[in-house]
C-alpha positions as CSV (number, residue, x, y, z in Angstrom):
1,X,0.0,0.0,0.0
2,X,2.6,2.2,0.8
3,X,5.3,3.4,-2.3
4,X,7.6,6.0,-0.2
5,X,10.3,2.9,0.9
6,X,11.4,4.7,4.4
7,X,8.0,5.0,6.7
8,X,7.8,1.4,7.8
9,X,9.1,1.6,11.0
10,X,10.4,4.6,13.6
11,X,14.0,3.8,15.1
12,X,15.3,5.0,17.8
13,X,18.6,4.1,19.5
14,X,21.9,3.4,18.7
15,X,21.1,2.0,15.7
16,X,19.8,5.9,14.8
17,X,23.6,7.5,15.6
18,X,24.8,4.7,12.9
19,X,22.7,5.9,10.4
20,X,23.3,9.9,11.2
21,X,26.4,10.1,12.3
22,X,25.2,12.5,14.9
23,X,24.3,11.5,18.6
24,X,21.7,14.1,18.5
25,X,18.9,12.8,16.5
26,X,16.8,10.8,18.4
27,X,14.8,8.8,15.6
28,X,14.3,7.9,12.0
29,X,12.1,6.5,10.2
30,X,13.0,3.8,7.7
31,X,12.0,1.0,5.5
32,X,13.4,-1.7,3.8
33,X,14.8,0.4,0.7
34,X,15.7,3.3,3.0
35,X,15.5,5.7,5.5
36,X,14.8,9.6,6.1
37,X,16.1,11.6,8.8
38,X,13.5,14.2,10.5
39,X,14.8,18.0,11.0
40,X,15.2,20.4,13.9
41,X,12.0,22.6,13.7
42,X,11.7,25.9,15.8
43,X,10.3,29.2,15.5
44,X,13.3,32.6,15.6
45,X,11.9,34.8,18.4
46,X,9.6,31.8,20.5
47,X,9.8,30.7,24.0
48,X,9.0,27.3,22.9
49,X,11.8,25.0,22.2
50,X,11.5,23.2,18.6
51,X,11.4,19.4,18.2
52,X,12.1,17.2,15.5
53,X,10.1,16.3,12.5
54,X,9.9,14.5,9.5
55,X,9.8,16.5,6.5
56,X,7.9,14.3,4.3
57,X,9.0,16.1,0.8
58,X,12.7,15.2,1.7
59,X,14.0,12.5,-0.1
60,X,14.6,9.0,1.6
61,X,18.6,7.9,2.1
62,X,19.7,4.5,0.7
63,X,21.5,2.5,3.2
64,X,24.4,2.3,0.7
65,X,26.3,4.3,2.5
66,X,26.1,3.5,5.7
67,X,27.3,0.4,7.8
68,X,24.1,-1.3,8.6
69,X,24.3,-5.0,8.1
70,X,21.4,-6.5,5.9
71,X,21.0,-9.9,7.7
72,X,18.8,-12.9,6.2
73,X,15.6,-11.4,7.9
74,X,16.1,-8.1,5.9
75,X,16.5,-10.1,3.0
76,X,13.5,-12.2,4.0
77,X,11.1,-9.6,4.3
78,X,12.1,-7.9,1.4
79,X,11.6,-11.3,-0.6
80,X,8.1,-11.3,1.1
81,X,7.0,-7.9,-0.4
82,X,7.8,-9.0,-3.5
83,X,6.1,-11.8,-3.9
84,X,3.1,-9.9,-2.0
85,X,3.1,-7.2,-4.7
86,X,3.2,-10.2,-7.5
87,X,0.0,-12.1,-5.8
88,X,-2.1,-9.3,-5.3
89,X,-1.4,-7.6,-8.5
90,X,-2.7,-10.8,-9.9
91,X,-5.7,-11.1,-8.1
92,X,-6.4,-8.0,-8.3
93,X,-6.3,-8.1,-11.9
94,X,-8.2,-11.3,-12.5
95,X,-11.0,-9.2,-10.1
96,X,-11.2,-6.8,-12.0
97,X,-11.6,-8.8,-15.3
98,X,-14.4,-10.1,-13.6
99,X,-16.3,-7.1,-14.0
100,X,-16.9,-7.5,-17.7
101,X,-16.4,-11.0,-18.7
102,X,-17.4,-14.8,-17.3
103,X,-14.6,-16.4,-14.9
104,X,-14.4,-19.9,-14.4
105,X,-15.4,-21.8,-11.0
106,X,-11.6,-22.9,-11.3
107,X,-10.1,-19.3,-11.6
108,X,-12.0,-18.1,-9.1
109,X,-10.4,-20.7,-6.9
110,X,-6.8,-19.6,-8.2
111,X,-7.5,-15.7,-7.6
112,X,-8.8,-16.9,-3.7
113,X,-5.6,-18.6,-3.2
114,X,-3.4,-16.1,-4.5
115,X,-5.4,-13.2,-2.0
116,X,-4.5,-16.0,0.7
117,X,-1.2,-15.8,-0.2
118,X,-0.9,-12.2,-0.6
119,X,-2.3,-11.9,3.0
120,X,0.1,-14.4,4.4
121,X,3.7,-12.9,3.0
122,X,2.4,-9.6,4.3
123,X,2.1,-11.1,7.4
124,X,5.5,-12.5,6.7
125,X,7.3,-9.3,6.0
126,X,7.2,-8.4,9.6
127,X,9.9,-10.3,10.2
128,X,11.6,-6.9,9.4
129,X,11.2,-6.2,12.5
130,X,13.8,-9.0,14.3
131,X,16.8,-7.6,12.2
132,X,19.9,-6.2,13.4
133,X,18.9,-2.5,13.3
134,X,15.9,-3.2,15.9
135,X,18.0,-5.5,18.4
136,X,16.4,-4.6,21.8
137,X,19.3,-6.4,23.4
138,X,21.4,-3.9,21.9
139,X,19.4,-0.9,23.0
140,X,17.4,-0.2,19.8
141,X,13.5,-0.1,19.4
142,X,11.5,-0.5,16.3
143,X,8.0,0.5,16.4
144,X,5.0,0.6,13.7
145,X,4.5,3.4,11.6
146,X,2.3,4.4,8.8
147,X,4.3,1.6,6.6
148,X,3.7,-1.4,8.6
149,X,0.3,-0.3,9.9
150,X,-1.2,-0.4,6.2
151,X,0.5,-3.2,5.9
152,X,-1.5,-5.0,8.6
153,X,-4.9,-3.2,7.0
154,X,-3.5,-5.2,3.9
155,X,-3.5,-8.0,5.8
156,X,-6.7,-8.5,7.0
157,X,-8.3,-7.1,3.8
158,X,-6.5,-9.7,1.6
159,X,-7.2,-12.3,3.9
160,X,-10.8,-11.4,4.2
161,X,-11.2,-11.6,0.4
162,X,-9.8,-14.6,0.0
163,X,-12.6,-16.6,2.7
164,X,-15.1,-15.1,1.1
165,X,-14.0,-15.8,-2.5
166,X,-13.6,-19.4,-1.1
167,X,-17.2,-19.8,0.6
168,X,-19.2,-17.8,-2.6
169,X,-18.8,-18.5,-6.5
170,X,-21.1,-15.6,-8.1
171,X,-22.6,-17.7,-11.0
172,X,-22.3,-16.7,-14.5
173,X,-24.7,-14.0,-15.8
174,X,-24.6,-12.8,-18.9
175,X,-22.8,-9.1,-18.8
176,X,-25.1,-6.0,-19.9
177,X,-23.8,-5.2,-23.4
178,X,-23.3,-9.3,-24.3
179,X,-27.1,-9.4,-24.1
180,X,-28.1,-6.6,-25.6
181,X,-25.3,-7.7,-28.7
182,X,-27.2,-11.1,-28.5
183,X,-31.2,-9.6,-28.5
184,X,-29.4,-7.7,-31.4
185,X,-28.3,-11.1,-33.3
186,X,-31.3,-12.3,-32.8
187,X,-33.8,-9.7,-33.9
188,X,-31.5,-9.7,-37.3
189,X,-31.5,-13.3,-37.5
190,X,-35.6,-12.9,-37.3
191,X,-35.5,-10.6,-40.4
192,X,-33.3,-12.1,-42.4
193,X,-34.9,-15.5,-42.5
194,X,-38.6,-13.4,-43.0
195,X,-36.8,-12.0,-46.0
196,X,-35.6,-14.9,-47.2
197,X,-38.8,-16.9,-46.9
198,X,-40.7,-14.5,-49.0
199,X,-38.4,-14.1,-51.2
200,X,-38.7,-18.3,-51.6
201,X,-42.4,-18.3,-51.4
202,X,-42.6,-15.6,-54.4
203,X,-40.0,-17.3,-56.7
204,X,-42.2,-20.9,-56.0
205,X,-44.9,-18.9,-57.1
206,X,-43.6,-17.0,-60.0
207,X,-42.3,-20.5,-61.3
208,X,-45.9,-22.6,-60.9
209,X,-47.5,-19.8,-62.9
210,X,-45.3,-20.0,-65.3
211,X,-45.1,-24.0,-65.6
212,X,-48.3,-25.7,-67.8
213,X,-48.9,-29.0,-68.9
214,X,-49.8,-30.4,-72.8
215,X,-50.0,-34.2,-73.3
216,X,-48.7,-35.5,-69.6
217,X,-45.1,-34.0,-70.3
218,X,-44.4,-29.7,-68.9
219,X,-43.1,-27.1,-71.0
220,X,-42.3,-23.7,-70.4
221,X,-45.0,-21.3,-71.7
């Protein structure tokens, strides 16, 4: 749900002077792709003393550059998203070509399991959360943020969709415009064999008329 990469989590603790350099800032917000560092906000002339903000039109930082070690459950999560995004993109789609044309009892059943597993490796992706950077033995603490809160909205959604896509099939029904295409078929199917059988029905005539007998064999008149 979320695109911006650095909002998943707020950090604070040692793990924050690493990423910084400066033993001043007391949090961050980061992500798996990257991180953003809030600013010292106060007003010249005010009593009040400023606090530190995230400026959300800043850019995030990559953790190139910094010495962060990106264990197996970084790589884990990341792996998770991934494969979130690719599952629910498909069902998704398949959804929404289910708005105009007939899906099979069998691809229904395919788009349910792929919500059910688009729920699950979002669940999955938490394991962000047990990396290096948020070791509470080592002083740091990683809590939700607007990131991984969507994330669990996602969650439940995905999961949510996918029970009920298991318990209910809607049945076919013909879509609006494929009727109205077939009454359309049909109504000029009508007048073409009227036509038609008039057009028979005169020639017949036309030829009977015209047909007369001498001596028990026809001839043309």
């Amino acid at each position: 749900l979320v695109q911006d990469g650095c909002d998943y989590a707020q950090v604070s603790g040692p793990s924050v002077e690493i990423l910084t350099g400066s033993d001043v800032v007391p949090f961050v917000e980061a992500g798996r792709a990257g991180y953003r560092v809030p600013s010292y906000m106060y007003e010249p002339g005010s009593e009040d003393d400023g606090e530190w903000a995230i400026v959300y039109t800043d850019v995030c930082s990559s953790y190139g550059m910094v010495d962060i070690q990106q264990d197996w459950q970084w790589t884990f999560s990341r792996v998770a998203h991934f494969i979130t995004q690719t599952l629910g993109g498909s069902a998704s789609l398949f959804l929404w070509c289910s708005t105009f044309t007939v899906v099979s009892r069998g691809l229904w059943r395919f788009t349910a399991y792929e919500m059910l597993g688009a729920g699950i490796f979002t669940l999955l992706g938490f394991v962000w959360f047990s990396t290096g950077m948020c070791d509470k033995s080592a002083g740091n603490l990683c809590a939700f943020h607007f990131g991984s809160k969507a994330d669990m909205v996602a969650a439940s959604l995905w999961l949510a969709a996918s029970v009920m896509a298991f318990l209910k099939y809607p049945p076919p029904r013909p879509k609006p415009f494929v009727t109205d295409r077939l009454e359309e078929m049909e109504t000029h199917g009508m007048t073409t064999n009227t036509s038609g059988s008039r057009m028979t029905s005169g020639r017949t005539s036309a030829l009977g008329s015209g047909r007369t007998s001498t001596s028990g064999s026809e001839r043309w008149s």
